[in-house]
N, C-alpha and C positions, 0 to 999 in steps of 0.2 A: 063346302068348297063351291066357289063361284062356278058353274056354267059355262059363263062367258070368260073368253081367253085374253088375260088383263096384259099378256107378253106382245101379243099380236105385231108381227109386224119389227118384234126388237127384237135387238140382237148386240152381243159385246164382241168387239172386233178387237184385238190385239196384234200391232205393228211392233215385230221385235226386231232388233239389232244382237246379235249376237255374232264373237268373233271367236276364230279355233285357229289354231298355231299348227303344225305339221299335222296332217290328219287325212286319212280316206274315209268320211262320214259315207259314205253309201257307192258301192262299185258298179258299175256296166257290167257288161258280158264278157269282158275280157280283163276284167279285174282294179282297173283304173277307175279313178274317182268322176262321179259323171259332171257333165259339161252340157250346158246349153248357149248359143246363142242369141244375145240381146241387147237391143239398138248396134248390133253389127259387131260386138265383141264378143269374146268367149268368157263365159262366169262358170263359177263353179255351181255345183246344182245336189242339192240333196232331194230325192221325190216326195211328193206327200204322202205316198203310203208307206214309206221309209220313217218317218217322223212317227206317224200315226200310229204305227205299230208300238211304238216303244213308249207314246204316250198312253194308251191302252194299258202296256203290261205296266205302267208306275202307278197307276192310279190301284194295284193293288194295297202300295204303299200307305194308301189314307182308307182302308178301312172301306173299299169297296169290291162287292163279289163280280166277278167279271161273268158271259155269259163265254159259251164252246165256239171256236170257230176251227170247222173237223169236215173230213171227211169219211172219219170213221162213227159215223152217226149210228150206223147198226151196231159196231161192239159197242158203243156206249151205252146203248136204251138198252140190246142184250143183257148185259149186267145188271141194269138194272131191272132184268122180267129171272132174270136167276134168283135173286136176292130175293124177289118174291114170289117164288117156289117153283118157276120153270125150268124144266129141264132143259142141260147144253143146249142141245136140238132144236127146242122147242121155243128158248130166249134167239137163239139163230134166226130162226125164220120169221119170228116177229119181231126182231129186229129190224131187218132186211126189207120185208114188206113198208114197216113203219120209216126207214132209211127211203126207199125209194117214192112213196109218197112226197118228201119233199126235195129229195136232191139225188142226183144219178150221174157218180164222179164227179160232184162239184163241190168246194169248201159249203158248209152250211152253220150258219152262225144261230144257235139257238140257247138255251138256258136249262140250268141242271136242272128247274121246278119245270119244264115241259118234258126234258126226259126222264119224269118221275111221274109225270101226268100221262105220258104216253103208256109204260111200263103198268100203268094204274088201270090206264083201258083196257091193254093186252088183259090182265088178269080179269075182266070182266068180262074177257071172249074166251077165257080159260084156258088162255093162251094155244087158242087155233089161230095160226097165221091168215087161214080162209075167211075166214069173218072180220080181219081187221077192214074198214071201208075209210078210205081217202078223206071223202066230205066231214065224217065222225073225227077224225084226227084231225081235221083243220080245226073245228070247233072244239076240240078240246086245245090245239093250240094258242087260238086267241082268247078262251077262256083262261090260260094261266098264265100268258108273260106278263109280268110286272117288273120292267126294269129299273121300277124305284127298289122293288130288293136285291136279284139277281141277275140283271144284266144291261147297266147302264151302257156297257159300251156299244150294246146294239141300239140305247136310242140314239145316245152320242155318233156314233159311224154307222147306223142303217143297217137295214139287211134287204135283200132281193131274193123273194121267193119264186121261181119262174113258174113254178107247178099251184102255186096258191098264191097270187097276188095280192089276196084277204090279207096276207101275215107277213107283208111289205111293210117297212118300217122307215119313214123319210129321216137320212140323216141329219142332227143338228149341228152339227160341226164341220166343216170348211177350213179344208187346206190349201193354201197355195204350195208349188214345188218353191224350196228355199233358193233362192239364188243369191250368188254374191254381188254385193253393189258396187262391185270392180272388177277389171280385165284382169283374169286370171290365168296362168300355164301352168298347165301338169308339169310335175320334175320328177325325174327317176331315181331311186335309193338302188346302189349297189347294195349289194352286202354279200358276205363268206359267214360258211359255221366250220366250226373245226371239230373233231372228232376226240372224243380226249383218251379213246385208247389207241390211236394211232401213235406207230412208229417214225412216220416220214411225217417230214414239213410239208405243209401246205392245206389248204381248204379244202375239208371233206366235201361239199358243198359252197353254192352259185346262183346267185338267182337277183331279180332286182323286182321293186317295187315303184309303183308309180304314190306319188301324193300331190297336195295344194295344202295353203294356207288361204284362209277367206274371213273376211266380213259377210255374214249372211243376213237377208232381209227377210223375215219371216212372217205369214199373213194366214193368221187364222180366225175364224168368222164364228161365233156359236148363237146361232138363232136359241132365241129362249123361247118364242111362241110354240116353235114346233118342238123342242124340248117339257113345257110344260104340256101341250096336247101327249107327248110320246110315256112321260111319268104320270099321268094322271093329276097334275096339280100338285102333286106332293113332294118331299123332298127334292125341291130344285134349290135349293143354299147348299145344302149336301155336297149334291152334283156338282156345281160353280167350284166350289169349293176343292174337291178333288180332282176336276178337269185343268183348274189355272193351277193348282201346287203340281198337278204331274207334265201341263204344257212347261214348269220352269224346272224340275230336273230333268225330265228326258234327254236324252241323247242316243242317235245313232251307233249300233253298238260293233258295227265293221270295223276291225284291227285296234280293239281298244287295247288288247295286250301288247300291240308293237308298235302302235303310234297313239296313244291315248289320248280322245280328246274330250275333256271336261269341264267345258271354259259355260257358266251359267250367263245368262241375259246381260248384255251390258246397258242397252237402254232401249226403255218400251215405251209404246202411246198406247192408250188404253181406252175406245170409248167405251159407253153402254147409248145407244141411237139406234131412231128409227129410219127406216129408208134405205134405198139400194147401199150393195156393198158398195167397200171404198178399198183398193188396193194399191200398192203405191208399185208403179212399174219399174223407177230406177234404169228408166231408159238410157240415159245419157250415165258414164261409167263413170264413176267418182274418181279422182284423183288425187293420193294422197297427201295429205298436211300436217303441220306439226306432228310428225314422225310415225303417221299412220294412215289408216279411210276409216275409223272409228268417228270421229269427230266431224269429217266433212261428211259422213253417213247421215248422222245425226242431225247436222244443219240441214242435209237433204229432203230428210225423210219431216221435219218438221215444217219446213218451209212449206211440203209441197201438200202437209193436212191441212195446213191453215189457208190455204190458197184456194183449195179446194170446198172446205166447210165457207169461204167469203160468198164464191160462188155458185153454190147452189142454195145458200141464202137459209129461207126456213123449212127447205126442202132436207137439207142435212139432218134432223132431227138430234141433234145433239141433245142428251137427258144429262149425262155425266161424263167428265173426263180426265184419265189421270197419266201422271208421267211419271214414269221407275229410272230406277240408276241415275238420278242428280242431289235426291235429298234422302242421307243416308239413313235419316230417323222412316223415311217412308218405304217397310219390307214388304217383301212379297204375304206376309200374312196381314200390312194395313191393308193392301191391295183387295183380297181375298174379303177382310172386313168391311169396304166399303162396296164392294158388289153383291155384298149379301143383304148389306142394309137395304140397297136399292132393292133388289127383291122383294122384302119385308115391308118395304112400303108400299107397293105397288101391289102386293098381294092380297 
């Protein structure tokens, strides 16, 4: 393996279009679908760590081990210093100790081979809690993670250690929040349940829900230089691979039983380029046409790559670029197949 980081600097950017019919993809605090405003109207707004979450849990779909993000770090590694031959007690407190080293009440995102590696030390301090030493477990922690086997999704989404900075992990992946590329209004669902061993007419129950309908613009960014620095070189086709098949099923999974929304990408721009991001604002609200904002989305959102790659010239570093949802021969696994090429060649 090369040394030198042949990614440096690249990155595949994907601009989706995607549209969902009655639907609360992601709620506020009061239960209603969230809203942002932009260039002065109200859109509807799914967050990105709404999205990101549920791209995470697909990508088990394709044959990838995900790493922990817990804050029950001490029963975990606990179990794991029982299993090899610590007593309740004794898995407790070296748990706890080995918990508070890295996180103290805060999610911590780590991998099952460092809580095996951890469990591993404990048993070579014969599992005395007193003897486990903070610095020893950081270098045993950056001695095991390899998230080309078990926990891509911490090189993909980072992690932040505040107590060991050492075992910081710069995320490769970039979400913009979704927003719709039109002025959007919440609307309110009545609804009644009836009771079916009631004697009297009328609704046992009352209550109403808020939803939208949107076109949503969607912006996510995956640097591959700090992707390859984050897996060591290795398995980054894998990676590509299972990050674009689980960015195209995912979906938000707020009130899929009552308003279920499962509508997949209608149409994507695709680059693989070097040089600053490029996000498309969708400032100005589209206004629908021929019997939608799918199609003036789409004139939007292309007009406004091409305008942009004129002008920044050879600054844009365009390498590759692809369009989905117009040429039905072209699936999301050519897609997947010509991103992997490029990999392959450059590697």
């Amino acid at each position: 393996m090369s040394t030198t980081n042949p990614f440096r600097n690249t990155r595949i950017e994907y601009h989706l279009l995607q549209s969902f019919p009655v639907t609360c993809l992601n709620r506020d605090d009061v239960g209603a679908p969230k809203t942002a405003i932009v260039g002065g109207n109200t859109r509807a707004r799914v967050s990105s760590q709404c999205w990101k979450r549920q791209v995470r849990l697909a990508m088990q779909d394709f044959d990838i081990k995900l790493g922990i993000r817990t804050k029950k770090v001490a029963e975990f590694v606990a179990k794991a210093c029982v299993e090899r031959g610590a007593t309740e007690e004794q898995g407790a407190d070296c748990g706890k100790v080995i918990s508070d080293a890295f996180s103290k009440d805060t999610l911590f995102f780590f991998s099952d081979s460092e809580a095996q590696a951890f469990a591993e030390y404990a048993l070579g301090k014969n599992f005395d809690s007193t003897a486990i030493k903070d610095t020893e477990l950081q270098k045993v922690a950056k001695k095991t993670l390899n998230p080309a086997i078990d926990g891509l999704d911490i090189a993909l989404f980072g992690r932040m250690v505040a107590q060991a900075s050492d075992l910081g992990i710069e995320a490769a992946a970039s979400f913009s929040h979704a927003i719709s590329t039109h002025k959007v209004s919440n609307e309110v669902e009545f609804f009644t349940a009836l009771d079916d061993l009631s004697e009297e007419q009328g609704s046992a129950h009352m209550g109403s829900l808020e939803f939208n309908s949107a076109t949503y613009y969607r912006y996510i960014s995956l640097d591959l230089g700090q992707l390859w620095i984050s897996l060591y070189g290795v398995e980054l086709e894998k990676a590509i691979e299972a990050f674009t098949k689980a960015l195209f099923i995912a979906v938000p999974s707020a009130r899929q039983t009552t308003q279920s929304g499962a509508s997949p990408w209608e149409f994507a721009k695709i680059f693989i380029r070097k040089g600053q991001r490029l996000q498309v604002p969708f400032e100005t609200a589209i206004k629908a046409k021929d019997g939608g904002y799918l199609q003036p989305s789409i004139i939007a959102l292309t007009e406004y790559l091409a305008k942009k790659e004129a002008l920044a010239g050879s600054l844009f570093g365009k390498q590759r670029d692809f369009t989905f949802g117009e040429d039905s021969s072209f699936s999301i696994d050519s897609l997947v197949g010509e991103l992997k090429k490029y990999v392959a060649e450059v590697q």
